[in-house]
N, C-alpha and C positions, 0 to 999 in steps of 0.2 A: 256471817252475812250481816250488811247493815243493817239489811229492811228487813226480816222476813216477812212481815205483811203484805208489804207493795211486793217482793217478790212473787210471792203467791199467785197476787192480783194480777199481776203482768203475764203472768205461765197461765192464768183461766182464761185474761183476755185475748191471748195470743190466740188460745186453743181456738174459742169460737171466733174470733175473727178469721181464722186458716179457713173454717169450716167453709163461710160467710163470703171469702174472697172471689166472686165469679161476679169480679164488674160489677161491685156493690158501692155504693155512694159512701164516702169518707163521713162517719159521724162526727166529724169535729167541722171539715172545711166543707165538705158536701161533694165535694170533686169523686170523680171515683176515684177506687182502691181494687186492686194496686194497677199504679201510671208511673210512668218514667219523669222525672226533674231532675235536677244537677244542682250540683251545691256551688253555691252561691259566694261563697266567701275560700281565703287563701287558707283560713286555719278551721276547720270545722272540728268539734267533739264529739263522737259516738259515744254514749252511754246503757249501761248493761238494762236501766230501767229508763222509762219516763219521766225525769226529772235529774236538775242539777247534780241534787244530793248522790245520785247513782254512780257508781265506779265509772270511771270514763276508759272504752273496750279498746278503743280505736284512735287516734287522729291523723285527720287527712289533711294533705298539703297541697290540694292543689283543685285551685277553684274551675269548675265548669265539671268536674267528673259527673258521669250519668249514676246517677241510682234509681231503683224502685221503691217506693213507698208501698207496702204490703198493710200497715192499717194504723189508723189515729189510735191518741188519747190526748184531749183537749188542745194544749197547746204541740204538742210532741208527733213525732211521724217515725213511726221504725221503717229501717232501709233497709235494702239490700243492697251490696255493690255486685262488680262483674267477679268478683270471687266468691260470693254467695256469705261473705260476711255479713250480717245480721243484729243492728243495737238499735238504741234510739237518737234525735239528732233533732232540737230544737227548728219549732217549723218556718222561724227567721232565717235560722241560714240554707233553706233552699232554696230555688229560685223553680219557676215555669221554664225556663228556659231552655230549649231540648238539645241536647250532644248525644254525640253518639262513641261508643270506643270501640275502632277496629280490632275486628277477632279472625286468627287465622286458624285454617284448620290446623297446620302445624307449626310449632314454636318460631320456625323460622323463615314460611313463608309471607311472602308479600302481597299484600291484596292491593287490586287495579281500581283506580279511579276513571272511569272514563268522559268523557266528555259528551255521551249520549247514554240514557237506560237501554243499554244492547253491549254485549260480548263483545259485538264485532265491532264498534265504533272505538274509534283514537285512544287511549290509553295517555292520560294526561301528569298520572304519578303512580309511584307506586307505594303504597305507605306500610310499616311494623306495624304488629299486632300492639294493642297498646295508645295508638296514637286517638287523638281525644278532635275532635269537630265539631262544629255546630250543624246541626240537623236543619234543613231551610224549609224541606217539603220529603216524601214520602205519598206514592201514588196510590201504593196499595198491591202493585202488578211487580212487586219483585225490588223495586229500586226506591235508593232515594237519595235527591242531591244535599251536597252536603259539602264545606268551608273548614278550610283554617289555616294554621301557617302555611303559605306554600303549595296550599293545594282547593279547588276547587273543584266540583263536576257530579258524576254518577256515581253510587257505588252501590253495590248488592246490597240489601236487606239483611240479608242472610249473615253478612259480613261486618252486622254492628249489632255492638249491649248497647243497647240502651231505646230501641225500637221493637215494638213485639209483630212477627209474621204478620203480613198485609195488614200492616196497621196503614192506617191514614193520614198523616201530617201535613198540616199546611202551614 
C-alpha cells in the first residue's frame, strides 16, 4: 500500500462519519451528508483515498450519473453510486444538479412515465432500468417529475437512485 497512514486515516474517518451519518452537516462544504448530486463532468476519477496521490478505483464516463455523497474531507467527497461502489471523487467534478436513474424491480422490466403523479393517468413512455434524467421536482407524496432524451412527465419515487423516500425537491 502507498499510504498506509492516509490509509488508516481514511478507515477511522469513515468509521465515525458512518456512525455520524443521520442528516449531519458536511464538515468541509456544510451541506448535509449524505445527499444526492451527479457528476458533473464526461470523465470523472474515483479514488481509493482522499487525494490525487490515491489508486484511482473507478472511472466514470458519463456525466449527469446521480451519486451520494456519504461524508467530506476538505476538498474530497466519497460517493456512492447506484451499485453501491464506494471511493473518493474531487468536489469540482460534482455538480448540485439532481438526476435520477430508473430502477426496475426486474432486470427487464420497464418503468411508466406518466403524464400525471397517478397510476391511472396517460403513460407518456416507457423507459430501461438504467436510464439517467433530470429530476425538476419531487412532492414528497410518492412522485416526481422528471426530463430527458425523449421523455418527460411523472414517474414513481420508488422508481429512481438518486432521490431518497418522500424526499422533497424543487
Amino acid at each position: 500500500m502507498r499510504h498506509p497512514n492516509r490509509a488508516l486515516f481514511v478507515m477511522v474517518f469513515a468509521a465515525a462519519t458512518s456512525a455520524a451519518q443521520a442528516q449531519s452537516a458536511g464538515s468541509a462544504s456544510g451541506l448535509p451528508v449524505p445527499r444526492f448530486v451527479s457528476l458533473k463532468a464526461d470523465k470523472v476519477n474515483m479514488h481509493i483515498g482522499p487525494a490525487k496521490t490515491y489508486e484511482t478505483k473507478w472511472l466514470y464516463q458519463r456525466a449527469g450519473l446521480p451519486v451520494e455523497i456519504t461524508a467530506e474531507f476538505e476538498n474530497w467527497r466519497r460517493i456512492r453510486d447506484a451499485d453501491g461502489t464506494e471511493g473518493w471523487v474531487y468536489h469540482s467534478l460534482l455538480s448540485g444538479k439532481r438526476t435520477g436513474m430508473v430502477i426496475a424491480k426486474k432486470p427487464d422490466d420497464l418503468v411508466a412515465v406518466h403524464d400525471k403523479p397517478d397510476l391511472e393517468s396517460a403513460v407518456t413512455a416507457k423507459l430501461e432500468r438504467g436510464v439517467v434524467g433530470t429530476v425538476k421536482r419531487c412532492g414528497g407524496e410518492g412522485w416526481c417529475y422528471v426530463n430527458g432524451r425523449g421523455f418527460e412527465g411523472w414517474i414513481q419515487q420508488v422508481r429512481l437512485w438518486g432521490v431518497y423516500p418522500n424526499e422533497k425537491v424543487d
